[in-house]
C-alpha positions as CSV (number, residue, x, y, z in Angstrom):
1,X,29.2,-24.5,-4.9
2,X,29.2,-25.5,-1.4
3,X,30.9,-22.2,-0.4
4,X,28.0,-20.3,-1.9
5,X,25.2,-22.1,-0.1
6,X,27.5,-21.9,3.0
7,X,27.6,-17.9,2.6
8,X,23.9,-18.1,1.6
9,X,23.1,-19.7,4.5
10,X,25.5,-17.5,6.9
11,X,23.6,-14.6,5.4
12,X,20.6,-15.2,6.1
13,X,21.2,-16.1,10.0
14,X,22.8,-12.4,9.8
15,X,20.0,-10.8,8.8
16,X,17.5,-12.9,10.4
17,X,19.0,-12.7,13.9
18,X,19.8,-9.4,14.0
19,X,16.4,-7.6,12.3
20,X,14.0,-8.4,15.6
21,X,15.0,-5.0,16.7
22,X,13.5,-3.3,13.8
23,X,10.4,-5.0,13.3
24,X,7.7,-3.5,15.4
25,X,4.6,-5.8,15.3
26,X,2.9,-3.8,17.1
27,X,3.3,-0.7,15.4
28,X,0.2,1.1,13.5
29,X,0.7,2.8,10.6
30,X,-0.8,4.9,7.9
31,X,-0.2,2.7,4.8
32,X,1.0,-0.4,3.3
33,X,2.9,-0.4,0.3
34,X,2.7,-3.5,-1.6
35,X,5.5,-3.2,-4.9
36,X,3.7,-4.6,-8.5
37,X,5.0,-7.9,-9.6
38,X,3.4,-10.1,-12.5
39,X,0.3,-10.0,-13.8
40,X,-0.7,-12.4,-16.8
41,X,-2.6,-11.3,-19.9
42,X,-5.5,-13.2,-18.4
43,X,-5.6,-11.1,-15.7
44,X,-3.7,-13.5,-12.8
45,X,-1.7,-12.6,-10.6
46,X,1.9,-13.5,-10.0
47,X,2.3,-16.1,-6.8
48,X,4.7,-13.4,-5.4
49,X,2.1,-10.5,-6.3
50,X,-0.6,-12.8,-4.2
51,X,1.8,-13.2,-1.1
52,X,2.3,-9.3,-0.9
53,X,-1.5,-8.8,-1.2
54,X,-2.3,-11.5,1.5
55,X,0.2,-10.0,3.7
56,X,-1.1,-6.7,3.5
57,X,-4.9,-7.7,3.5
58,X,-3.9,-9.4,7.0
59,X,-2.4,-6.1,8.1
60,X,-4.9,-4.3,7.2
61,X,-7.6,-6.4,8.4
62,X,-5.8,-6.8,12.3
63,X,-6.1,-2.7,12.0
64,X,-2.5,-2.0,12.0
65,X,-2.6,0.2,8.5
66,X,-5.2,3.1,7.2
67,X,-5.0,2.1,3.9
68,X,-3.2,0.0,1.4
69,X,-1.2,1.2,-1.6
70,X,-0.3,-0.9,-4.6
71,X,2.4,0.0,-7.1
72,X,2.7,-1.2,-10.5
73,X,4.2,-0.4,-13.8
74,X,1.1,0.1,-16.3
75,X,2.9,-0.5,-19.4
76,X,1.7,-3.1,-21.8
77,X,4.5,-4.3,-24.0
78,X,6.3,-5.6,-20.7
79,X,5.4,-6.7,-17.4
80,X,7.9,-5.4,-14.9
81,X,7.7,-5.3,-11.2
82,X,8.4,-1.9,-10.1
């Protein structure tokens, strides 16, 4: 168990430290794409759905995208995020 944190943990330093180089903040672009997750039968959203939505409502808003587009899957016998 300890080995898997250990990687888990090593893994995400990799990635962490070495992404800066591809992460433009201050790069405009024409779109956001914001992937489906959850949405209940009520009609709420997922707490992952509402952090991609914030995220690309901030975007948005600080004028870095044209538009924002959101996928989802549409069926209704299962809620998959697509």
């Amino acid at each position: 168990m300890f080995g898997a944190v250990l990687f888990a943990v090593f893994a995400n330093y990799l990635i962490v430290s070495n992404s800066g180089k591809y992460i433009r903040e201050d790069k405009v672009c024409g779109a956001i794409i914001v992937p489906g997750a959850r949405v209940f039968s009520d009609g709420k959203i997922s707490a992952v759905y509402r952090m991609r939505l914030d995220k690309a409502v901030l975007i948005y808003r600080q004028g870095k995208a044209g538009r924002i587009i959101v996928s989802a899957d549409n069926r209704k016998s299962h809620n998959f995020e697509t």
